[in-house]
N, CA, C and O atoms as a GROMACS GRO file, in nm:
protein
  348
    1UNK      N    1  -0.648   1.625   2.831
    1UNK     CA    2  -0.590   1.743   2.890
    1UNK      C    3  -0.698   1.819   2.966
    1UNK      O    4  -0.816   1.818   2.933
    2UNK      N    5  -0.645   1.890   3.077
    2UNK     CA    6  -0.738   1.954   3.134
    2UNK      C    7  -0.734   2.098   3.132
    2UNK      O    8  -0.654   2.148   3.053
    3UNK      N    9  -0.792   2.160   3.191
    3UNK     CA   10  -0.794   2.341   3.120
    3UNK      C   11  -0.640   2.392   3.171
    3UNK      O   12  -0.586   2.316   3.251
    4UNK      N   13  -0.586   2.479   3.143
    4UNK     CA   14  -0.478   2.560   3.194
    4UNK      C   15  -0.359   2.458   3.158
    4UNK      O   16  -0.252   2.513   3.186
    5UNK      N   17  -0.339   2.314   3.100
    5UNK     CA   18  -0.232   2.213   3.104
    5UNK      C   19  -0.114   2.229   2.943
    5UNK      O   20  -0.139   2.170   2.838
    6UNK      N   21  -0.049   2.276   2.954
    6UNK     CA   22   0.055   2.314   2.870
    6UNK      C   23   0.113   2.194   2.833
    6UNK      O   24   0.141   2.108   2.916
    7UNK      N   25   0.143   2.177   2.669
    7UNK     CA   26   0.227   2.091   2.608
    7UNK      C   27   0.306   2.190   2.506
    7UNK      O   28   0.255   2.277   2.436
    8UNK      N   29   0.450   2.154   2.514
    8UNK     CA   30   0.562   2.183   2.464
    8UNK      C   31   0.592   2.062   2.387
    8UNK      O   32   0.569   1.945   2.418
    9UNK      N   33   0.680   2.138   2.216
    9UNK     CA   34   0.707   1.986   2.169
    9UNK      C   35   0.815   2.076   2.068
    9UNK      O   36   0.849   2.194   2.075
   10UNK      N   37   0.850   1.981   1.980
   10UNK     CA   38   0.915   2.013   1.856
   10UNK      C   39   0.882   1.929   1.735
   10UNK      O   40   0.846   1.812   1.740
   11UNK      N   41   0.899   1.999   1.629
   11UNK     CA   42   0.822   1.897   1.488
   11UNK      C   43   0.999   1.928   1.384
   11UNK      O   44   1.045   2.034   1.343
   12UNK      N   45   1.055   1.787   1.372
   12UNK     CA   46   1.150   1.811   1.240
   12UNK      C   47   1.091   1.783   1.149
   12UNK      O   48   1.007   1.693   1.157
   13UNK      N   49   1.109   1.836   1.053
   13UNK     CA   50   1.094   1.759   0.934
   13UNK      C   51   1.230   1.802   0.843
   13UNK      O   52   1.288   1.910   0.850
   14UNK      N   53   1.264   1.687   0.755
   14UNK     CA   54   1.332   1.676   0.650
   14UNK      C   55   1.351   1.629   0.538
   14UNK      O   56   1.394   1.516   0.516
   15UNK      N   57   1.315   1.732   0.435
   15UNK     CA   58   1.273   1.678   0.296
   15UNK      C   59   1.402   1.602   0.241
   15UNK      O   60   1.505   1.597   0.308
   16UNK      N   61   1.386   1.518   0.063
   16UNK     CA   62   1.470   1.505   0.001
   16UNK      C   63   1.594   1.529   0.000
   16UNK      O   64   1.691   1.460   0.032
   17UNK      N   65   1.583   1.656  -0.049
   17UNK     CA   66   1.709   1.739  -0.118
   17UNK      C   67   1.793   1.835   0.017
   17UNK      O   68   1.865   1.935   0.013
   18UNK      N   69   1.743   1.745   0.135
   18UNK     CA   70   1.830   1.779   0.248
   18UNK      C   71   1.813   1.899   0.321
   18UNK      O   72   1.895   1.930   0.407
   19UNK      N   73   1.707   1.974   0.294
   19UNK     CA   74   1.648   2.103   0.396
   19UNK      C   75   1.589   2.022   0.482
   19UNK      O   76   1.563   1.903   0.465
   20UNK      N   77   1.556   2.126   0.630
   20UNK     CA   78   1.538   2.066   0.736
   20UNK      C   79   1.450   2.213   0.788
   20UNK      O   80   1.470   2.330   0.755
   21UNK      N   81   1.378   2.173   0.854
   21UNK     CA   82   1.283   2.263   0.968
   21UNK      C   83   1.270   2.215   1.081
   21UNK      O   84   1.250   2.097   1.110
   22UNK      N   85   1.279   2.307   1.151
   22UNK     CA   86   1.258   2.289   1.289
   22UNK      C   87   1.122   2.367   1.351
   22UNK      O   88   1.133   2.486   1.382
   23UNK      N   89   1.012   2.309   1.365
   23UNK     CA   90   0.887   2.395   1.431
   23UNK      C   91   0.848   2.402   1.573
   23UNK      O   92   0.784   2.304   1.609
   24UNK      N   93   0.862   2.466   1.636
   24UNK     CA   94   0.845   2.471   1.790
   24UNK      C   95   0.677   2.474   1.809
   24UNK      O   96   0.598   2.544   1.746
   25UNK      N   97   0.653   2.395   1.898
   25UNK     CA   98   0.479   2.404   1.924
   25UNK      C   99   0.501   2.410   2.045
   25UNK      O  100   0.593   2.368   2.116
   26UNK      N  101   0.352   2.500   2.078
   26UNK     CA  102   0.326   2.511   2.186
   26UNK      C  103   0.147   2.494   2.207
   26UNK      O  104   0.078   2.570   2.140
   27UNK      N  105   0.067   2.378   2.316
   27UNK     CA  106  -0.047   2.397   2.247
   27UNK      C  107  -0.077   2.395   2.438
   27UNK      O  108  -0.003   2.356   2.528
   28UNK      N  109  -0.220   2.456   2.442
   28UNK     CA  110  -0.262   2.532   2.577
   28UNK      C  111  -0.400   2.528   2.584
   28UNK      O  112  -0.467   2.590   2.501
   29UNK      N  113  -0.471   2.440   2.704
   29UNK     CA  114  -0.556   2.405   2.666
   29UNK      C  115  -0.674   2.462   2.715
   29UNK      O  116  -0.655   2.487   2.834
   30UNK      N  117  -0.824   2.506   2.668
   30UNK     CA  118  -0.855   2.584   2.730
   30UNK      C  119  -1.002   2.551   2.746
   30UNK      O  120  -1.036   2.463   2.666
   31UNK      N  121  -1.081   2.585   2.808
   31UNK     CA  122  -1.239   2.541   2.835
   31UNK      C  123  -1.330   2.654   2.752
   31UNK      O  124  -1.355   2.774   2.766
   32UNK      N  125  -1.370   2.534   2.645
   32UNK     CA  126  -1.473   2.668   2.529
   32UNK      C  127  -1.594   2.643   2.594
   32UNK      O  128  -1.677   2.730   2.565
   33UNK      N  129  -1.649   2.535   2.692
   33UNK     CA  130  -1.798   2.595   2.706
   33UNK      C  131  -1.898   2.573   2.646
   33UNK      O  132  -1.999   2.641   2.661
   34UNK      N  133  -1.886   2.448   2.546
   34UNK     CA  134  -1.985   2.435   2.451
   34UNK      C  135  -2.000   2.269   2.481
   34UNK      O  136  -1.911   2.211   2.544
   35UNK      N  137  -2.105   2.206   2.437
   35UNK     CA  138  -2.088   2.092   2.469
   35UNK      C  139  -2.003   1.996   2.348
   35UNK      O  140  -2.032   1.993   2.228
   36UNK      N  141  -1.887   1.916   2.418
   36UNK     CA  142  -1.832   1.869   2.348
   36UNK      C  143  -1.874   1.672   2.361
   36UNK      O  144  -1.835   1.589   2.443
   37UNK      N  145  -1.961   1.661   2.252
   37UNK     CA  146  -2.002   1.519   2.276
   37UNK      C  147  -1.914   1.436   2.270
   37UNK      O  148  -1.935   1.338   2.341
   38UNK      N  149  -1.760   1.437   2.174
   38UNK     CA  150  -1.726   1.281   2.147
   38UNK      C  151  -1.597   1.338   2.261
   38UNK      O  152  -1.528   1.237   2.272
   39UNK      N  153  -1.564   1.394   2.305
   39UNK     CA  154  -1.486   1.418   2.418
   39UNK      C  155  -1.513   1.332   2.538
   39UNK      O  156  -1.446   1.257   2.608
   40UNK      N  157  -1.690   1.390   2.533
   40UNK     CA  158  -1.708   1.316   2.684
   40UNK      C  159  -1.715   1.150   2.659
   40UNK      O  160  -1.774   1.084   2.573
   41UNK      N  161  -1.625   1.110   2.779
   41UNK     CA  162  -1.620   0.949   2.708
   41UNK      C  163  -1.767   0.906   2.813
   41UNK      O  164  -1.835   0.819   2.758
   42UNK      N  165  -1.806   0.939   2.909
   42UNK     CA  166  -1.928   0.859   2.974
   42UNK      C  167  -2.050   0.866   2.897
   42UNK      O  168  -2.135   0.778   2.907
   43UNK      N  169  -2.068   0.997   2.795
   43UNK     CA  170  -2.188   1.028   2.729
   43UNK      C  171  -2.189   0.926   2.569
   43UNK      O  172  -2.280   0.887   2.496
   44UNK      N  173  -2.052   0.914   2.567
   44UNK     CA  174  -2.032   0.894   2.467
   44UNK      C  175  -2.052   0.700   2.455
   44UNK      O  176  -2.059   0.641   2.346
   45UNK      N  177  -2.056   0.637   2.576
   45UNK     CA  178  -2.021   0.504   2.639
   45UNK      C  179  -2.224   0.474   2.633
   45UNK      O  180  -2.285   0.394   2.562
   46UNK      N  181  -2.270   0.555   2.716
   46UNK     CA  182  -2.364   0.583   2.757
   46UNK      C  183  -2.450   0.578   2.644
   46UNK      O  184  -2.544   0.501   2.659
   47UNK      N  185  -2.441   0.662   2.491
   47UNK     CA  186  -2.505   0.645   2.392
   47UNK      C  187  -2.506   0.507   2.335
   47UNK      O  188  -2.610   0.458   2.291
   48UNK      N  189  -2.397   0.445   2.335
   48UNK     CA  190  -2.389   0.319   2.241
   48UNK      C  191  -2.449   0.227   2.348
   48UNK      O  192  -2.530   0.155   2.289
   49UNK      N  193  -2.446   0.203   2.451
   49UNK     CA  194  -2.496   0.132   2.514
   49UNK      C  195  -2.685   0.119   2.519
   49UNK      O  196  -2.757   0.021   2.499
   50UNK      N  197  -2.717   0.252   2.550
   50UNK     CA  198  -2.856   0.251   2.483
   50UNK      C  199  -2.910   0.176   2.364
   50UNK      O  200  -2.996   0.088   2.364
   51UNK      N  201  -2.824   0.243   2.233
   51UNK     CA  202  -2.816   0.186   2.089
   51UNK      C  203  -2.822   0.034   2.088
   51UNK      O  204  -2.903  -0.031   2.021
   52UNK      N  205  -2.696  -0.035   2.195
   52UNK     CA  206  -2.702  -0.141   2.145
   52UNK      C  207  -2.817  -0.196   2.242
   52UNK      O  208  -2.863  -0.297   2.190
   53UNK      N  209  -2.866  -0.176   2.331
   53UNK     CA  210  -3.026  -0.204   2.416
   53UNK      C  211  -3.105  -0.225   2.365
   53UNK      O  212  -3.171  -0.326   2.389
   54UNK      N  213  -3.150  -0.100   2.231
   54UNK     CA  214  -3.209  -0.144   2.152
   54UNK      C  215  -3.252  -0.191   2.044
   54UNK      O  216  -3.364  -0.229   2.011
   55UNK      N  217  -3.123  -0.186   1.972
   55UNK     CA  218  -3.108  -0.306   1.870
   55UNK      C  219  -3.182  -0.440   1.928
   55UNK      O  220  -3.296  -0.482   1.907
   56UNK      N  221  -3.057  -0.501   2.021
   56UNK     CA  222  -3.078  -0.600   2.125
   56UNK      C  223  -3.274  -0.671   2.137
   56UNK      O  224  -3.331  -0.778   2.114
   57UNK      N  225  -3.324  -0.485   2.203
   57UNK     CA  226  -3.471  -0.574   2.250
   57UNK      C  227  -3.551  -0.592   2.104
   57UNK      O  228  -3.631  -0.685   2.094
   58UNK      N  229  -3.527  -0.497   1.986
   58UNK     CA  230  -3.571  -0.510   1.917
   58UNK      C  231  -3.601  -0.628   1.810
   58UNK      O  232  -3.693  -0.650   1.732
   59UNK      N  233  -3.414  -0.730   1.860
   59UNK     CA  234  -3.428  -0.813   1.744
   59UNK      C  235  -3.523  -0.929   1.836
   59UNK      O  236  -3.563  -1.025   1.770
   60UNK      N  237  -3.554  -0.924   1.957
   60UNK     CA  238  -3.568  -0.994   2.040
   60UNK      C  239  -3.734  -1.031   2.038
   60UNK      O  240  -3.788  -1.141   2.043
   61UNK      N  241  -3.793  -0.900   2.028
   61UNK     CA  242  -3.927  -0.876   1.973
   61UNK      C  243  -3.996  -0.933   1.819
   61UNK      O  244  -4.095  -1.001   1.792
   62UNK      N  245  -3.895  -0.871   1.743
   62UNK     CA  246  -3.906  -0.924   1.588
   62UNK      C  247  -3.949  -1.075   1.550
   62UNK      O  248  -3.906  -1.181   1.594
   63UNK      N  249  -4.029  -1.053   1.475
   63UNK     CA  250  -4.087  -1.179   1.437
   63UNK      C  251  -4.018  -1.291   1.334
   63UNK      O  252  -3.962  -1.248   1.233
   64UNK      N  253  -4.022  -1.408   1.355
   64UNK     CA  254  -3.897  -1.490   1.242
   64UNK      C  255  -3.973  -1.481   1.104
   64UNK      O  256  -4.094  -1.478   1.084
   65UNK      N  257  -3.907  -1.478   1.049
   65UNK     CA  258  -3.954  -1.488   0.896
   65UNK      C  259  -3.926  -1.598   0.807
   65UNK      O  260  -3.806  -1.620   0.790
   66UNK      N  261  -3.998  -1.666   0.752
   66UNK     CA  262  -4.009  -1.822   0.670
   66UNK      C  263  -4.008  -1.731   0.526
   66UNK      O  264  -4.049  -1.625   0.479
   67UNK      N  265  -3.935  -1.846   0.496
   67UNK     CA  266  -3.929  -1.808   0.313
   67UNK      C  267  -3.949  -1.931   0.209
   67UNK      O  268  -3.851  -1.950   0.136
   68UNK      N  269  -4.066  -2.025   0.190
   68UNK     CA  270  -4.083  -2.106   0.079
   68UNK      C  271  -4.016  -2.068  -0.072
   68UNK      O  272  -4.028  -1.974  -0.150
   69UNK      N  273  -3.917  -2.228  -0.067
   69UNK     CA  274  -3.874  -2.197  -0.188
   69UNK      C  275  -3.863  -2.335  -0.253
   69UNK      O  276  -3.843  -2.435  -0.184
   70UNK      N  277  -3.874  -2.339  -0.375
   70UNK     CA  278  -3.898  -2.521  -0.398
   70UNK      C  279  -3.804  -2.492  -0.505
   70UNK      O  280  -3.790  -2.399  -0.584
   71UNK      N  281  -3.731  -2.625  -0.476
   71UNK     CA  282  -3.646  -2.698  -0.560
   71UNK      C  283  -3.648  -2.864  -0.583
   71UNK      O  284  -3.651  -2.960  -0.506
   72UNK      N  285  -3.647  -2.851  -0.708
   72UNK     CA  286  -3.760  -2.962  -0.760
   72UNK      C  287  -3.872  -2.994  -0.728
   72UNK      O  288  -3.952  -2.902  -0.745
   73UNK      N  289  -3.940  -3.140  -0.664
   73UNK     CA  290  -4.059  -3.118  -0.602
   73UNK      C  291  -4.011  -3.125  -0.426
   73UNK      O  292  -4.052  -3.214  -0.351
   74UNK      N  293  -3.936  -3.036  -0.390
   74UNK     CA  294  -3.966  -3.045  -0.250
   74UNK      C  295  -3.967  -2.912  -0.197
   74UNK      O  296  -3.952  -2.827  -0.284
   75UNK      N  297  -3.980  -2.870  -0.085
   75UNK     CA  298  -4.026  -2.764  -0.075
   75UNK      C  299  -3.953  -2.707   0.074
   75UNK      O  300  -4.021  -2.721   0.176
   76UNK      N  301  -3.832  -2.651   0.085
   76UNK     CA  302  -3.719  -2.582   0.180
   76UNK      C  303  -3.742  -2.471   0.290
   76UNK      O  304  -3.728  -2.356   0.250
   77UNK      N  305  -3.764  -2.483   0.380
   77UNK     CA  306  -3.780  -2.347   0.491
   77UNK      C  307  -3.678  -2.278   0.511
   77UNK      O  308  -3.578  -2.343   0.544
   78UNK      N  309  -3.664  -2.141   0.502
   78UNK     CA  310  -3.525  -2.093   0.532
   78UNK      C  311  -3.579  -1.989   0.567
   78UNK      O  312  -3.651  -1.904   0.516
   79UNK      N  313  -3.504  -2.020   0.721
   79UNK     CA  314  -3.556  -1.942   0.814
   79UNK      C  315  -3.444  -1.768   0.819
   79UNK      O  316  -3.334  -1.787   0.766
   80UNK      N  317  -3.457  -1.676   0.853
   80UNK     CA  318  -3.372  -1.581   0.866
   80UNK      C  319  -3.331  -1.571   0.996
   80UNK      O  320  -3.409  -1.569   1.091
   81UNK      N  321  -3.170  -1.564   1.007
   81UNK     CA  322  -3.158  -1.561   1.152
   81UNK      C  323  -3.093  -1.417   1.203
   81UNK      O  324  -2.992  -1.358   1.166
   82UNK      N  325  -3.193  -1.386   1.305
   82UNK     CA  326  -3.178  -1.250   1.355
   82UNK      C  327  -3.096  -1.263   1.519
   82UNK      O  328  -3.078  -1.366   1.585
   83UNK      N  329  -3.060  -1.137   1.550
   83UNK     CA  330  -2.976  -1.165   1.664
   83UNK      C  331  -3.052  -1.186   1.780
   83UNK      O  332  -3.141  -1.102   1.797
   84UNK      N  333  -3.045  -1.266   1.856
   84UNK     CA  334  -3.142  -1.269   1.987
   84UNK      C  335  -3.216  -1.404   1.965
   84UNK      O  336  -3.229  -1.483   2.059
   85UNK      N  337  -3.270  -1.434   1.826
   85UNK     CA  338  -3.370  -1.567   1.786
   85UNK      C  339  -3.263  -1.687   1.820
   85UNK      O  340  -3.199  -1.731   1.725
   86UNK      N  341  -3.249  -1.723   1.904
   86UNK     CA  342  -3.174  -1.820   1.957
   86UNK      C  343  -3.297  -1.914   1.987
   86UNK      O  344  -3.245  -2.000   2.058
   87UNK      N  345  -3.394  -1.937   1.977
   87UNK     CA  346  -3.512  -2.015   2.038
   87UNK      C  347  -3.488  -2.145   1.996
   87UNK      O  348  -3.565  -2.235   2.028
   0.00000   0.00000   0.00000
């Protein structure tokens, strides 16, 4: 919605025992002036995209990690796989 844009509606409700309401809304929209982060969808697009940038370069950077583990006498590499270690 944009500033000055009027919505009209109606709300029934009807319980159980057969009462009924009728609520008239009226909602009017208005510019508070403050910064509204999850409103804005470009800032909001804009953050996660960063986020996931650097997840991304980070796992990309990260070093693989080996883990010796023996079962019986032989001896198993298990490697950890991080996102990006595609090598």
């Amino acid at each position: 919605m944009q500033e000055n844009m009027i919505v009209l509606g109606t709300i029934h409700l009807e319980s159980f025992n057969g009462e009924q309401w009728v609520i008239d809304v009226e909602l009017k929209a208005t510019d508070r002036g403050d910064l509204d982060v999850l409103g804005n969808q470009a800032l909001v697009l804009c953050i996660f995209f960063l986020v996931f940038a650097a997840w991304f370069a980070m796992s990309l950077v990260s070093k693989e990690k080996i883990v010796e583990t023996q079962s019986g006498n032989q001896f198993e590499s298990v490697e950890e796989f991080f996102p990006g270690s595609h090598r």
